[in-house]
Phi, psi and omega in degrees: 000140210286279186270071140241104183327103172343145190209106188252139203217149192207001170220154175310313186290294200303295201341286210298291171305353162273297186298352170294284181323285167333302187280307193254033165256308155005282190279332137344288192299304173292358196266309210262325168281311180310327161330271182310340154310301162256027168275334191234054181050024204264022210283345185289308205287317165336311163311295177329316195281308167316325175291303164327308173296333195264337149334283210323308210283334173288332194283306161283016173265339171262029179232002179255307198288326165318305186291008195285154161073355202246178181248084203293163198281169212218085172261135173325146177299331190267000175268349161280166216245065170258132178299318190252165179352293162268158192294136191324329184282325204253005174264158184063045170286332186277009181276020173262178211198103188297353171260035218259121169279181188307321168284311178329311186304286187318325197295307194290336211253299187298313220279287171356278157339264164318310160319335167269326178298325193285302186314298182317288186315320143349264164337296219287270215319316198243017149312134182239038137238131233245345146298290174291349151321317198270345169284312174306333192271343181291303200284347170294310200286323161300321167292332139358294191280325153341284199301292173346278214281320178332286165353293210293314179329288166320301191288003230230334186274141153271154178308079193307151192241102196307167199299161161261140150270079186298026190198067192282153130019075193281137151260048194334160211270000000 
């Protein structure tokens, strides 16, 4: 799996919190580029991201309801066990551009997207507990079905021509 450190997750409760944590920085990132998407008339890739955050929000409601009654670990933002600063779904967010077409969105979503499946498999491959293998492997596979349809999504766009910035930046000379 590509930039990502071995991640060894060896109980249910870090899983479930890690997978809380995943999902609903997810649905965040995405929620805040569709925002910015329709402050700037952007509305088709605003749609995408709304769709995605709201996967994402499903994702964590079922990652809540799994977790009920049980008494999850109480981790620090640097004790998950992600290489980089943030959860794998919420990287490379600064490559959006309220002037971003629609395959552009799609590029930032699957690249996302993969990173969460990678992350889950990841969990699955180096568990010695079979439990959390068969949960890591349930969420790989959702995340899976994610990268799939982005994919199917994707061969479906037309070649897109980029936005004009009818309002560009002024710079004084």
């Amino acid at each position: 799996m590509s930039d990502q450190a071995v991640v060894l997750i060896d109980t249910v409760g870090e899983l479930l919190v890690h997978a809380l944590e995943l999902e609903e920085a997810s649905s965040d990132h995405y929620e805040e580029l569709a925002d910015s998407m329709e402050i700037h008339n952007n509305l088709q890739v605003a749609e995408l991201f709304r769709k995605l955050a709201g996967y994402s929000r499903q994702h964590a409601k079922e990652v809540r309801d799994r977790s009920e009654g049980m008494d999850l670990p109480k981790l620090t933002p640097w004790d998950f066990k992600w290489r980089c600063p943030s959860s794998p779904e919420s990287f490379c967010m600064e490559e959006a551009s309220y002037m971003m077409t629609t395959t552009q969105a799609m590029k930032i979503a699957l690249f996302n997207e993969t990173r969460g499946r990678d992350f889950y498999l990841q969990v699955a491959e180096n568990t010695s507990n079979e439990e959390v293998k068969k949960i890591a492997s349930e969420m790989a596979e959702e995340e899976g079905r994610h990268v799939e349809m982005l994919r199917e999504w994707q061969t479906g766009l037309a070649e897109e021509k980029p936005l004009e910035d009818l309002d560009p930046p002024n710079m004084p000379e």
